[in-house]
C-alpha positions as CSV (number, residue, x, y, z in Angstrom):
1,X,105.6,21.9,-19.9
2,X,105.5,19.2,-22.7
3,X,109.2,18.3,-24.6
4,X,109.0,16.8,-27.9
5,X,111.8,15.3,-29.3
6,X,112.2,12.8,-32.0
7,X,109.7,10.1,-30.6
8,X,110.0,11.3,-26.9
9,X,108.0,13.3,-24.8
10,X,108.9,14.5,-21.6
11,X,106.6,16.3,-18.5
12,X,108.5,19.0,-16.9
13,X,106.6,20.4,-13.9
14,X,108.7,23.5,-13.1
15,X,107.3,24.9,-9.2
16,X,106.5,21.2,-7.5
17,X,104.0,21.4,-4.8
18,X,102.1,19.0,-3.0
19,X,98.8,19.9,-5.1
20,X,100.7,18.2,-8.0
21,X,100.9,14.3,-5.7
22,X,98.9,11.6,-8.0
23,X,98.4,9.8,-11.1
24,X,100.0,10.4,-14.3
25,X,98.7,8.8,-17.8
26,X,100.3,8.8,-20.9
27,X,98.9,7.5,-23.8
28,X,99.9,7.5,-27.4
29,X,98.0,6.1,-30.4
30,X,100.0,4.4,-32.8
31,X,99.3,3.1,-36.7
32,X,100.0,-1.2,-35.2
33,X,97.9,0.0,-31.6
34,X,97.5,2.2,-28.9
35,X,100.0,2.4,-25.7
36,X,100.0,3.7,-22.1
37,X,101.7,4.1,-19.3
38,X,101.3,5.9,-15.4
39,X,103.5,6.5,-12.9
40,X,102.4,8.3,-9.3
41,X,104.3,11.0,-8.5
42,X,104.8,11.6,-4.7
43,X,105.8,15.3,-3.8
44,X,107.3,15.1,0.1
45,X,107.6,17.8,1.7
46,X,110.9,19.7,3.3
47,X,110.0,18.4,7.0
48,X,109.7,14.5,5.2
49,X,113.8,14.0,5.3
50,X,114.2,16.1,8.1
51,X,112.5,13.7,10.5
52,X,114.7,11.1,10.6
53,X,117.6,13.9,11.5
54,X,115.4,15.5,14.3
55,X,114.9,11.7,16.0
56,X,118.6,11.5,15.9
57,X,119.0,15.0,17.3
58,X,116.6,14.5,20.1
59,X,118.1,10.6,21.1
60,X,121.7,12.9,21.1
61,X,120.5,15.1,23.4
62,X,118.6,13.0,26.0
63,X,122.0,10.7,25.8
64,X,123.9,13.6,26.4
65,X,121.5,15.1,29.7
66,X,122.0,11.3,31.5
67,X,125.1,11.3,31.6
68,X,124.9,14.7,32.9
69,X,122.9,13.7,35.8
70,X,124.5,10.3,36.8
71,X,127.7,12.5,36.2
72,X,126.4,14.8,39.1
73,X,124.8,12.1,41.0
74,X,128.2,10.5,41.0
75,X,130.0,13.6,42.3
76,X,127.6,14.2,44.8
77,X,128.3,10.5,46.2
78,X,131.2,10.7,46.2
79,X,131.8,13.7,48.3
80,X,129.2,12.6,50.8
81,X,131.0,9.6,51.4
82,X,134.3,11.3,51.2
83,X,132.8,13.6,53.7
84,X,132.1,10.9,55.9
85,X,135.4,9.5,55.6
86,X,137.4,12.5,57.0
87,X,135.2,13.0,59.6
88,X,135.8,9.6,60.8
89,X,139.3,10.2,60.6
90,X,139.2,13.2,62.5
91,X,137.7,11.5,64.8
92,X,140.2,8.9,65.0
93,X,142.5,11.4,65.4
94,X,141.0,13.4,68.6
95,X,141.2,10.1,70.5
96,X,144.8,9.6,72.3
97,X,146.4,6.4,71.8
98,X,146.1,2.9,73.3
99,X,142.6,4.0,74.5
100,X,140.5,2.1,71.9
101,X,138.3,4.8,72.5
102,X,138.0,5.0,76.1
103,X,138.6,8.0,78.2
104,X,141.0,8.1,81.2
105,X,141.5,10.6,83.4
106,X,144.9,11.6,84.8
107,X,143.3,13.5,87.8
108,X,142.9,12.1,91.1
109,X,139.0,11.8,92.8
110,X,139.3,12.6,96.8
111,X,137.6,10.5,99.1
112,X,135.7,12.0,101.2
C-alpha cells in the first residue's frame, strides 16, 4: 500500500513474509533531475531470535545435569569411604586391648 502525503511516500507491506526479502527502488523524477534510492529489506523469521534463547537454554541445562552427576558421584564417595571407615572401627573395636592385634588365649594347652 502506497501513502502519499505532501512530498512523501511511504511503502506499507501489511502481512510480511519471507517472499517479500530483497531489493526495493524508489525513484522519482523531478523538473532540476531524477532521484533514487533502495534499501533491502530482510524478513527473519520467528525461530531467527529464538536461537540465541534456545543456546542459552540448552548450556543451562547441560550445566545444571553436571552438577547433578558430580553431585551423586560425590555422595557415592563419600559413603564408600565412610563405609570403609566404620568398618575399620568396628574392627578396632572387636580386638581387646593392649593386644595390638594379637590374639591370646587365657586357656591352658596340656602336655601330653
Amino acid at each position: 500500500m502506497f501513502v502519499n502525503e505532501k512530498y512523501e511516500t511511504v511503502l506499507n507491506i501489511k502481512s510480511l513474509t519471507e517472499e517479500d526479502n530483497g531489493i526495493y527502488v524508489c525513484s522519482a523524477d523531478f523538473q532540476v533531475g531524477k532521484s533514487s534510492g533502495e534499501v533491502n529489506l530482510k524478513v527473519l523469521s520467528y525461530m531467527v531470535p529464538l536461537k540465541p534463547f534456545l543456546i542459552i537454554v540448552a548450556e543451562v541445562i547441560v550445566l545444571v545435569a553436571l552438577i547433578l552427576l558430580y553431585e551423586v558421584y560425590s555422595k557415592k564417595k563419600q559413603k564408600t569411604s565412610d563405609d570403609d571407615d566404620k568398618e575399620a572401627e568396628q574392627a578396632e573395636s572387636l580386638k581387646p586391648e593392649g593386644t595390638n592385634g594379637m590374639e591370646e588365649s587365657s586357656a591352658r594347652q596340656r602336655k601330653v
